[in-house]
N, C-alpha and C positions, 0 to 999 in steps of 0.2 A: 656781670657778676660783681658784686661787692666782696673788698676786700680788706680784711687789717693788715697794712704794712706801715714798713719804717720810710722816714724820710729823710733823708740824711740834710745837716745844717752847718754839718762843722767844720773848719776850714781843712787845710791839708795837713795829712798827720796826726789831727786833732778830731776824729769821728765824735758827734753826736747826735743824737737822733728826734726825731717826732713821731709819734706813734699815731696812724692817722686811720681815717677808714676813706675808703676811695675806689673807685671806677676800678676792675682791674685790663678795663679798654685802653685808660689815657695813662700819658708814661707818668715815671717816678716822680717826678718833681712838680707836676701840674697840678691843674685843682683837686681839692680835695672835699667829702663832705662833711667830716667833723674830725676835730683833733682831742685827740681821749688820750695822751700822756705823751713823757718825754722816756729817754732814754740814755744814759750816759757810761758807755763801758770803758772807759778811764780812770773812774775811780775805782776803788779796792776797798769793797765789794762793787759792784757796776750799781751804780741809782737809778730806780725804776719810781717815776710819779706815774701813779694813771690812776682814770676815773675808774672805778671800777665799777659802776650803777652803768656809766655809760659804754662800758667791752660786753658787759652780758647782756645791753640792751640787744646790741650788736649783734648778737654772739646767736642771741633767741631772734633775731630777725634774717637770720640766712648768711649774715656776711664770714665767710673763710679767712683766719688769720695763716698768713704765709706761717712756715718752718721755725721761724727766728721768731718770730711774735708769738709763735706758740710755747715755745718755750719761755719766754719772757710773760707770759699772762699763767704757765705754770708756775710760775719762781713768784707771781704777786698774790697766788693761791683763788684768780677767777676761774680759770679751768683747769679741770682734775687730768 
C-alpha cells in the first residue's frame, strides 16, 4: 500500500519535515517514491510547500495520506 507521509529531517528540538509518498511496507526514513512538499511547524503560522498537481495525482491513484498529512493537505485546500 502506498502512502503520503512525513519524514522527518530536522535536527533535535528543531522538527521539520518532507512530505513524501512511499511504501507503507518500508520504515520512516528509507526510500521513498517521490517527494511532493515540505513542511515546517516552527514557524508561526507552520509553512506548507507542496506540489499540489503532484498530492491529487497521488491522491486519484490510491495512495492513503497518514492523519497529520491529512490535515496538512486540508489547511493547503488539495483535499476537502
Amino acid at each position: 500500500m502506498v502512502k503520503i507521509r512525513l519524514r522527518r529531517i530536522g535536527q533535535k528540538k528543531a522538527p521539520y519535515y518532507r512530505i513524501v509518498v512511499a511504501d507503507s511496507r518500508v520504515s520512516m526514513n528509507s526510500k521513498m517514491i517521490e517527494e511532493i512538499g515540505t513542511y515546517d511547524p516552527l514557524k508561526n503560522p507552520a509553512e506548507i510547500q507542496l506540489n499540489e498537481e503532484a498530492a491529487k495525482k497521488w491522491i486519484a491513484n490510491g495512495a492513503q495520506p497518514t492523519p497529520t498529512v491529512s490535515n496538512i493537505l486540508k489547511k493547503a485546500g488539495v483535499i476537502k
